[in-house]
MIMI-853400 format. One record per residue (C-alpha): residue in one letter; x, y, z. Coordinates in steps of 0.1 Angstrom, whole numbers, padded with zeros to 4 digits, always signed. Last residue first. Layout:
<recs>
aXYZ/...
</recs>
This chain:
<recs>
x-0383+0291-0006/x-0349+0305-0026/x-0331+0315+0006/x-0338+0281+0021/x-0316+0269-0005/x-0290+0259+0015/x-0311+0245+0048/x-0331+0226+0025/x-0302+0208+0008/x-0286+0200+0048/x-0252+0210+0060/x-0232+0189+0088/x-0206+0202+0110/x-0187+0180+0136/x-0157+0169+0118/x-0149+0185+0079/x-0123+0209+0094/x-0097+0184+0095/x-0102+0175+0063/x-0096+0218+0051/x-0060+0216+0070/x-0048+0182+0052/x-0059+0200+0015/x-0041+0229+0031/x-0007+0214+0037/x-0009+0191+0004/x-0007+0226-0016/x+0019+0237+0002/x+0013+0260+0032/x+0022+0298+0027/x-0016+0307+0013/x-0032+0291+0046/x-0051+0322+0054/x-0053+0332+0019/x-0067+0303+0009/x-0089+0301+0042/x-0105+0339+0037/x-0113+0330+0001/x-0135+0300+0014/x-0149+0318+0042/x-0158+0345+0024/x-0176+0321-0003/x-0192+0310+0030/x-0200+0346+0037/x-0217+0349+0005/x-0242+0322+0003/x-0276+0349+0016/x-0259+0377-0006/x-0261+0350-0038/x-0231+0344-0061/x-0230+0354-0097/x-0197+0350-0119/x-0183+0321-0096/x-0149+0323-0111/x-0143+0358-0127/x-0168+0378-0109/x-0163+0362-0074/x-0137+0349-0079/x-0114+0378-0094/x-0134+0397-0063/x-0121+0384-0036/x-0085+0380-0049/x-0085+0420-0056/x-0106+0426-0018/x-0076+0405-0007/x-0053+0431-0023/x-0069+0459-0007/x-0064+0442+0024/x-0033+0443+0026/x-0028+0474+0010/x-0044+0496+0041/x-0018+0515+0042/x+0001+0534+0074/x+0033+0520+0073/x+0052+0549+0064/x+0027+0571+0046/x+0011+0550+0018/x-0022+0555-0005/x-0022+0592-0003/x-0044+0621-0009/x-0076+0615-0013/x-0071+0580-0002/x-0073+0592+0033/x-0051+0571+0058/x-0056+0573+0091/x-0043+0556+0127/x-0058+0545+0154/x-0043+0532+0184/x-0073+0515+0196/x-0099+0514+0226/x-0112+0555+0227/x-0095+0557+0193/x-0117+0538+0175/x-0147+0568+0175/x-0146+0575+0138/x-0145+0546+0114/x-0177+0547+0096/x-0164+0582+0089/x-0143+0565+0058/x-0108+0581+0063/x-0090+0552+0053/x-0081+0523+0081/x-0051+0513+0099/x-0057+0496+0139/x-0028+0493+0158/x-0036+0470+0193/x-0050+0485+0225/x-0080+0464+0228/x-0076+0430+0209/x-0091+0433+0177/x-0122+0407+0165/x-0153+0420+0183/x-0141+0453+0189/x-0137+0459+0147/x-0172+0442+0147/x-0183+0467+0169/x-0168+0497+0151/x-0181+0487+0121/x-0216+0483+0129/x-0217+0516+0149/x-0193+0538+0132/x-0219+0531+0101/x-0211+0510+0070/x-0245+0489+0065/x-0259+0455+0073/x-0224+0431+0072/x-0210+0402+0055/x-0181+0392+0070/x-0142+0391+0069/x-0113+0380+0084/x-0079+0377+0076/x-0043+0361+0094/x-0014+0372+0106/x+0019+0390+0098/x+0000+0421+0096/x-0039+0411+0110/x-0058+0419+0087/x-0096+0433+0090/x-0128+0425+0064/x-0160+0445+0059/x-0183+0425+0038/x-0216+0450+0020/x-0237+0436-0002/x-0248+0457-0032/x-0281+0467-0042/x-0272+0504-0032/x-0230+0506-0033/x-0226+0531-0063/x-0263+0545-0079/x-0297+0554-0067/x-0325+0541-0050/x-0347+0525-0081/x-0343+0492-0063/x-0340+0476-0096/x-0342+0437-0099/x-0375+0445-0119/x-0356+0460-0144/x-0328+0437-0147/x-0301+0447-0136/x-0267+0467-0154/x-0277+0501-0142/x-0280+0492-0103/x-0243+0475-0107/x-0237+0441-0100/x-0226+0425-0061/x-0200+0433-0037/x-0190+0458-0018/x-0155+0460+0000/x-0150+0473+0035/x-0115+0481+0050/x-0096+0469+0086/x-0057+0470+0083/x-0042+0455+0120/x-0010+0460+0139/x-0003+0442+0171/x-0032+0423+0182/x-0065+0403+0161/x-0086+0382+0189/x-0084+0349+0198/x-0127+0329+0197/x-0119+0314+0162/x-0135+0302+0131/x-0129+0271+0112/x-0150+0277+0082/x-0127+0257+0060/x-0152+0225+0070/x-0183+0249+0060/x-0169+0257+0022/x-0160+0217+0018/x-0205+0216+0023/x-0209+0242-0002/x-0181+0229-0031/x-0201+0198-0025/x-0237+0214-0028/x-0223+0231-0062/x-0215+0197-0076/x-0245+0176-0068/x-0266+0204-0086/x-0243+0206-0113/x-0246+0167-0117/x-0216+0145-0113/x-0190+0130-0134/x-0160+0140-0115/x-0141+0166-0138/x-0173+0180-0159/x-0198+0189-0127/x-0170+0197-0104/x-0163+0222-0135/x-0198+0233-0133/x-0196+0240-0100/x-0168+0262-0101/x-0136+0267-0088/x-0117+0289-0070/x-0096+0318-0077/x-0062+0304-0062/x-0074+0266-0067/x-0056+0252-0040/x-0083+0243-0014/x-0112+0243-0041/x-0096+0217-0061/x-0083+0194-0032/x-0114+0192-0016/x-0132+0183-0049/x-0105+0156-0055/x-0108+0139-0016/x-0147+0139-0024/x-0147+0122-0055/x-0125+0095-0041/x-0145+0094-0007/x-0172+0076-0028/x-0208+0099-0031/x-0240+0087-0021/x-0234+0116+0009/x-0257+0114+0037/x-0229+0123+0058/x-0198+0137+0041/x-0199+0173+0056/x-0192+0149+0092/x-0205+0134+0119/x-0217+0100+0103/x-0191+0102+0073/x-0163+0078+0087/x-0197+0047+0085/x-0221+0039+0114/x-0239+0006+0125/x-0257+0009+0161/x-0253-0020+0182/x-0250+0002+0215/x-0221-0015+0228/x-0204-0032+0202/x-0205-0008+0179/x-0210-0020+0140/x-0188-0002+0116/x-0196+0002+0079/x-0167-0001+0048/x-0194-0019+0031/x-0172-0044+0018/x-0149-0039+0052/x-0176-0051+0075/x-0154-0036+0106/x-0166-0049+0145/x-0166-0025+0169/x-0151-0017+0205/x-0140+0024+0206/x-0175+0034+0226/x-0187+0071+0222/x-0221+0060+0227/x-0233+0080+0198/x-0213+0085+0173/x-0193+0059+0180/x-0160+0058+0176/x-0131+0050+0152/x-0097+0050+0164/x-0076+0078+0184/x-0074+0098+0152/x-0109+0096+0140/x-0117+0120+0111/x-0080+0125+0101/x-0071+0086+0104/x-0106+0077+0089/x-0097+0098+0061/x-0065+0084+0053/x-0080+0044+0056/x-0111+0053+0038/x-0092+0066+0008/x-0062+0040+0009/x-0089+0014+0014/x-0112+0033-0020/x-0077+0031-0044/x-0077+0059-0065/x-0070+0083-0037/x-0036+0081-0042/x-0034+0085-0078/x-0058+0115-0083/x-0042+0132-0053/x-0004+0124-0065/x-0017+0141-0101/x-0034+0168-0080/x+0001+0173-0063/x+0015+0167-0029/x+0003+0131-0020/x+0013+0111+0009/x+0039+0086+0009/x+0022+0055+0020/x+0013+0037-0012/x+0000+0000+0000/
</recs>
């Protein structure tokens, strides 16, 4: 059996193209003290390796590595799985359903509620806070007012209206993060800025007025674009070039993606970049790890559309 693990798509195609090397790798990710029961926690079982299905020997329940997981309910092998993971972990614009669709054989449908479900498992999120020196901006997203349809209109003007609205910080020599949020006002802003920054730490921004009452709990300091993009190492760069990575996905990649899906596109961007010094086989590992206690329904994805 291969035991060298894979580094490339090639090595990921290869590896994974034997279904007890797959269950075997993911088993050891998903379970790392031994399998378990889901729900009597007991290690004794019995392995019907045809079915690749446990039976505890406790409770008598029979449970497969995707109970617990983005896998479960899945009809689909743990090959296709480990080559979607890998795609939209180191594909540095993303990837679309419809090439899912084309490179494993699946339906579009099937495809797009993959790329969702890997989306949750890099949504590790984290209770630290943001310190030393951090770059906060907003971005909008979303077609312009002039370009919609005519009864997608709002009829409420022009710039930013229609659009969604993700304000993101950076932590320099750290990591991103970034939501959707209501509006731009001192008040939302401010709080999600306090949320996620440690009190006292550096805080860049531009001179939007959104940002206007940090200084009370942050060194803050101001950059207006009106002016100047860089004095000393006051910029917000950092995150203007996520915004750029952001948005050649968004447009270029995904071309249309819903407000109501958009933080977990975010989350998916956010991860890349996160993880953007590991190797490719370094963030594929990272993103399986995440796939443990989170499980995503059809109905609850498309409860937007109802």
């Amino acid at each position: 059996m291969e035991t060298t693990k894979p580094t490339t798509l090639t090595d990921a195609i290869r590896y994974f193209a034997d279904p007890q090397v797959t269950h075997s790798f993911v088993v050891s990710l998903v379970w790392p003290n031994g399998p378990t029961c889901p729900d009597c926690q007991s290690t004794a079982h019995s392995f019907y390796s045809n079915r690749k299905v446990y039976r505890c020997h406790t409770c008598k329940r029979q449970y497969s590595v995707k109970v617990g997981t983005v896998f479960e309910d899945s009809p689909l092998s743990l090959d296709k799985w480990m080559v979607a993971i890998w795609l939209l972990a180191n594909c540095k614009n993303g990837i679309s359903s419809y090439e899912i669709h084309r490179d494993l054989g699946v339906t579009q449908k099937t495809a797009w509620f993959m790329l969702h479900r890997i989306r949750l498992a890099m949504n590790a999120g984290t209770f630290s806070k943001m310190t030393g020196t951090v770059e906060a901006d907003e971005t909008f997203i979303g077609g312009r007012e002039k370009n919609k349809h005519a009864d997608k209109k709002l009829n409420a003007g022009r710039g930013p209206v229609g659009k969604a609205i993700v304000a993101g910080m950076l932590e320099r020599g750290g990591g991103i993060r970034c939501r959707v949020v209501p509006n731009t006002s001192a008040e939302v802003l401010g709080s999600n800025l306090r949320s996620h920054v440690e009190p006292g730490a550096t805080i860049f921004t531009d001179a939007h007025r959104g940002y206007v009452g940090l200084h009370s709990d942050f060194t803050h300091e101001v950059i207006d674009h009106a002016y100047e993009y860089v004095r000393g190492q006051v910029h917000t760069n950092g995150m203007e070039n996520f915004w750029s990575l952001l948005k050649r996905a968004v447009k270029g990649t995904y071309v249309a993606v819903d407000a109501f899906h958009l933080d977990a596109y975010l989350a998916e961007q956010a991860f890349r970049y996160n993880e953007r010094k590991d190797n490719d086989g370094e963030r594929f590992v990272k993103t399986l790890q995440g796939v443990t206690g989170k499980r995503l329904n059809y109905s609850e994805l498309t409860s937007s559309l109802s």
